[in-house]
C-alpha positions in Angstrom: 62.5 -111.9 -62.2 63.4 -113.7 -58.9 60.8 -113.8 -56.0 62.9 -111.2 -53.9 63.4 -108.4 -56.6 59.4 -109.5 -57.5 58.7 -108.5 -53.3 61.2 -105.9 -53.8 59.3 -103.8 -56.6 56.0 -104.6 -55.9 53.0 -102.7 -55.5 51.9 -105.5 -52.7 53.3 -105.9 -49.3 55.5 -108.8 -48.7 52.4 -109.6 -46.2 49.7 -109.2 -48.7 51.6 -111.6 -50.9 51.3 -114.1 -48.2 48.2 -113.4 -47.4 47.0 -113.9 -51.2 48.5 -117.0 -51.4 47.5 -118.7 -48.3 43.7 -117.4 -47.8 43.0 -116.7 -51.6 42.6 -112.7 -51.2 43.9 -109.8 -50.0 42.9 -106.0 -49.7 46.1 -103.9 -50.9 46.7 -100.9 -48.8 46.0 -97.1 -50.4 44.7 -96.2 -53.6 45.0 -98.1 -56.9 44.9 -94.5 -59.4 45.6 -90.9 -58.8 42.5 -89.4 -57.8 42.6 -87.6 -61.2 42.8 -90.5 -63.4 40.1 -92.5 -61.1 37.5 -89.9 -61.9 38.2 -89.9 -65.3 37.3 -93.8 -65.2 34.5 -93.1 -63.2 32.9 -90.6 -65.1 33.2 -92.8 -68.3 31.5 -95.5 -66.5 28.9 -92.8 -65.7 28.4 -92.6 -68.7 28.1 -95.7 -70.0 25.5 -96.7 -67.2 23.7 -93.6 -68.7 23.5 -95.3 -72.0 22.7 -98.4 -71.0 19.8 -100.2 -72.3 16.8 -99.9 -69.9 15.6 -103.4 -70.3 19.1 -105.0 -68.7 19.9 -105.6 -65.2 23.5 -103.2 -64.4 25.0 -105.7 -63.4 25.6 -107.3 -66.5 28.2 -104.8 -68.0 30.3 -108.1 -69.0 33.5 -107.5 -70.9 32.6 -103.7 -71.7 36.4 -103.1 -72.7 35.7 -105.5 -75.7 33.6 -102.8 -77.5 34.9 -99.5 -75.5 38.5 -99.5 -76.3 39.2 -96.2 -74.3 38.9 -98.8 -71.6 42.0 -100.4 -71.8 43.5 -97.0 -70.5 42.6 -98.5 -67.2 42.6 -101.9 -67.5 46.0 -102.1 -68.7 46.9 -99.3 -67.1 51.1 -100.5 -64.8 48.8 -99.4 -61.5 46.8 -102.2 -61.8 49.2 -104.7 -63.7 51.6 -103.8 -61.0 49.5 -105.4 -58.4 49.3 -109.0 -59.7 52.8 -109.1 -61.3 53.9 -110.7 -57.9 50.9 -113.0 -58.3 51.6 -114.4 -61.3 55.2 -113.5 -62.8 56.2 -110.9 -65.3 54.3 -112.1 -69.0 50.7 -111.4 -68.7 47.4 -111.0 -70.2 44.2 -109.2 -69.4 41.3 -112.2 -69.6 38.4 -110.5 -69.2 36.7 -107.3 -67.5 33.4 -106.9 -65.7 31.0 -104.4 -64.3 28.8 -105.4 -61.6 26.6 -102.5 -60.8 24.0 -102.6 -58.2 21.4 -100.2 -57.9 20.8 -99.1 -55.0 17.2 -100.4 -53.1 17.1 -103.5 -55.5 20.8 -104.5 -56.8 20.9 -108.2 -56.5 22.8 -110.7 -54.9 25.4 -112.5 -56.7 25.2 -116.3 -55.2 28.3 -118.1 -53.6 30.7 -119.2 -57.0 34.1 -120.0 -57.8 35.1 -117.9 -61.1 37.1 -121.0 -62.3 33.8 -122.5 -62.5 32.3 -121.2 -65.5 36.4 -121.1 -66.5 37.3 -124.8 -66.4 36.7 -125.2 -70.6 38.5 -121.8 -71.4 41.8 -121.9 -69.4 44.4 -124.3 -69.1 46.0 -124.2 -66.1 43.5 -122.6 -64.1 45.2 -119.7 -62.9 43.9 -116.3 -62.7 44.1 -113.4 -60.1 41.5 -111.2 -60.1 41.4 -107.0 -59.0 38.0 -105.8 -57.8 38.1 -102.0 -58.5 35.1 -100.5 -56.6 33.8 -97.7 -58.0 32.0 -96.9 -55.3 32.0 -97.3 -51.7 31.6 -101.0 -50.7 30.2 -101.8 -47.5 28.5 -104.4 -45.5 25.2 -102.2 -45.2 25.3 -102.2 -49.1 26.2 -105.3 -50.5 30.2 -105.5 -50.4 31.6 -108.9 -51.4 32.3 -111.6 -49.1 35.1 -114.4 -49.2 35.5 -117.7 -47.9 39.4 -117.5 -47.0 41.4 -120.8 -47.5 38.6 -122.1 -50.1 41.0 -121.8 -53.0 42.7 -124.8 -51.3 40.5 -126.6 -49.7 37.2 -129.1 -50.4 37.4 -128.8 -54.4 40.1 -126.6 -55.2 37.5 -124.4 -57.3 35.4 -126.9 -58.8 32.0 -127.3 -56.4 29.2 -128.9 -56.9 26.7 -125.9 -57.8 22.6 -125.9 -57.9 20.0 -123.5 -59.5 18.5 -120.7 -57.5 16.1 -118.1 -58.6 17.6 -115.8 -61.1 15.0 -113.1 -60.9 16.8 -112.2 -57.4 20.6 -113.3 -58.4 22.8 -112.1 -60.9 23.8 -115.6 -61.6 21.9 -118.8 -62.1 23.8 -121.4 -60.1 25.1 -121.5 -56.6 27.7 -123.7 -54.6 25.3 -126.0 -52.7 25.6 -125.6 -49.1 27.6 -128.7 -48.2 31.0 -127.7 -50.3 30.6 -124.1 -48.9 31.8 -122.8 -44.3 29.6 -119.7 -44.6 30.6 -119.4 -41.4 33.7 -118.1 -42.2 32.9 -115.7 -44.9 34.6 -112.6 -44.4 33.5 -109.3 -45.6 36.0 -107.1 -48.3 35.1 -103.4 -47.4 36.0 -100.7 -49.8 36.4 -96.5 -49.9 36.8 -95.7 -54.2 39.6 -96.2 -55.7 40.7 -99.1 -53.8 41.1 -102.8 -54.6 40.9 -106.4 -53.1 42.4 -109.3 -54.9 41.3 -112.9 -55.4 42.4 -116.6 -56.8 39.6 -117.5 -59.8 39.2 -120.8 -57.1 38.2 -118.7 -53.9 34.8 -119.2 -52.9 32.9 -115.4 -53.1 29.8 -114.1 -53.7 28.0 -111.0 -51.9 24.8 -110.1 -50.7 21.8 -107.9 -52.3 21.9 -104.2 -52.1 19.3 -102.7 -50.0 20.6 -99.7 -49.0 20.3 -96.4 -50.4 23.6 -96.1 -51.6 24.4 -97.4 -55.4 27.3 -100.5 -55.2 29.8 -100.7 -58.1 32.9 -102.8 -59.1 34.4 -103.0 -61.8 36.7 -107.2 -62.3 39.9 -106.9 -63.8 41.0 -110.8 -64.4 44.9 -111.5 -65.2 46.6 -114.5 -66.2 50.0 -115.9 -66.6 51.1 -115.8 -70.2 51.5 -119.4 -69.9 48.0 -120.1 -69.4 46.2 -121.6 -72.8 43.0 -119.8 -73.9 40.8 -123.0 -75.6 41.1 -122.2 -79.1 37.5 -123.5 -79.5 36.2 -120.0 -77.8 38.3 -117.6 -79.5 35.5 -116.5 -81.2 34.3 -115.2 -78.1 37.2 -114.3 -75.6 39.6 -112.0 -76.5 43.4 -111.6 -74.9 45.2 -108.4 -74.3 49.6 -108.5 -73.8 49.2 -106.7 -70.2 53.1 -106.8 -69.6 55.6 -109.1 -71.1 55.8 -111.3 -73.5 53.3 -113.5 -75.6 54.8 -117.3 -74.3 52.6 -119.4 -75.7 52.5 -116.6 -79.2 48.5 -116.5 -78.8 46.6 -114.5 -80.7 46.1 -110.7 -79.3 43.2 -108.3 -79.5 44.2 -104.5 -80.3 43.5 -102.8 -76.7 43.3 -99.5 -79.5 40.0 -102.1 -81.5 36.8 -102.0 -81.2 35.6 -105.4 -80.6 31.4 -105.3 -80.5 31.1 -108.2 -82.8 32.5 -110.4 -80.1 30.3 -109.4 -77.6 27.2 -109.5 -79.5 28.7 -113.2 -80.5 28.6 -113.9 -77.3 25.3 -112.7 -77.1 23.9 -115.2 -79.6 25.4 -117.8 -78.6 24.1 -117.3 -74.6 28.5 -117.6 -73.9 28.1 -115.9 -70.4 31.8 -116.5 -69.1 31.5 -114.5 -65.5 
């Protein structure tokens, strides 16, 4: 596919493209589902937070689609493929899936990171566009992400220096230190349901804690080319999924129709927490 039939037939805005590439995000325009198929998702994640064991924080809902299958009606779904095709070329594969729930009153803050941080052993290159689905409204007042634009280019090129902070407030462990990080430039990505912002695995994000009375839910899609080489050292614990395309480098695929809990609760013994 050449880059003008790629502008031609995207679900992105010749602009948005642009705007992707040279600040490391954008926020596509209108919804990303029918309203009928998004409340289908979100009443399956309803129920799944309903499930959920009592004892761990909701925002650690990491790769759910390994052991929920139905899943993979929405991950894999062309409305969301569609939107990083222009991104990152025709053959690609679904990496991973997240859910970061907060609650609202104490959902926690997830600390300044670069995705391709806790990636640099899995992925080779480094390339991997990212849809944040929110399932809820996401706002300022209750703890919407923020980006650093330009970061994904600029200082480390998604490889910071990072330092512990106190993970009984954070979702994650680690944070950029302050001296690889311009918070003054942090911009905030605001979101009605059922809309989407995009961002490079090397773009400097992280978002506040939720003290509002309104619950905060995404839910991470993350793409990659199919030229992109999963370290066959973790394929015990990452799984791929053909999103569109084909298979270049003929890695091996999960079944999006599988159940997968043994990899999760793998990665659950082993402590892999791959963001």
């Amino acid at each position: 596919m050449t880059t003008a039939t790629a502008i031609a037939t995207s679900r992105l805005t010749p602009q948005e493209i642009e705007q992707y590439r040279n600040e490391g995000y954008c926020l596509p325009q209108g919804k990303v589902f029918r309203d009928e198929k998004f409340a289908r998702l979100l009443a399956h994640f309803e129920r799944k937070l309903a499930a959920w064991p009592k004892d761990q924080r909701p925002e650690a809902m990491d790769t759910p689609h390994f052991g929920d299958p139905a899943l993979n009606e929405w991950a894999l779904a062309p409305e969301v493929v569609d939107l990083v095709e222009p991104l990152l070329g025709p053959d690609i594969i679904l990496f991973s899936t997240h859910f970061i729930c907060k609650p609202k009153g104490d959902g926690r803050r997830v600390p300044w990171h670069e995705d391709s941080a806790y990636w640099r052993k899995l992925l080779d290159p480094m390339e991997v566009a990212t849809v944040w689905l929110a399932l809820d409204q996401s706002t300022v007042k209750n703890g919407c992400m923020y980006v650093i634009p330009r970061s994904h280019n600029t200082g480390k090129k998604g490889f910071s220096d990072y330092e512990d902070v106190d993970t009984n407030k954070s979702v994650f462990a680690t944070e950029i230190v302050k001296a690889d990080r311009k918070d003054e430039r942090a911009v905030p990505c605001e979101l009605q349901p059922n809309h989407c912002s995009l961002h490079d695995a090397r773009t400097q994000h992280g978002s506040p804690p939720n003290t509002s009375d309104m619950r905060r839910c995404g839910w991470t899609l993350r793409f990659i080319p199919a030229n992109s080489r999963l370290n066959p050292e973790y394929a015990d614990r990452q799984l791929l999924y053909l999103a569109r395309g084909r298979n270049l480098l003929d890695q091996p695929l999960a079944d999006p129709a599988r159940d997968y809990t043994h990899v999760i609760e793998e990665r659950k013994r082993q402590g892999f927490k791959a963001h």
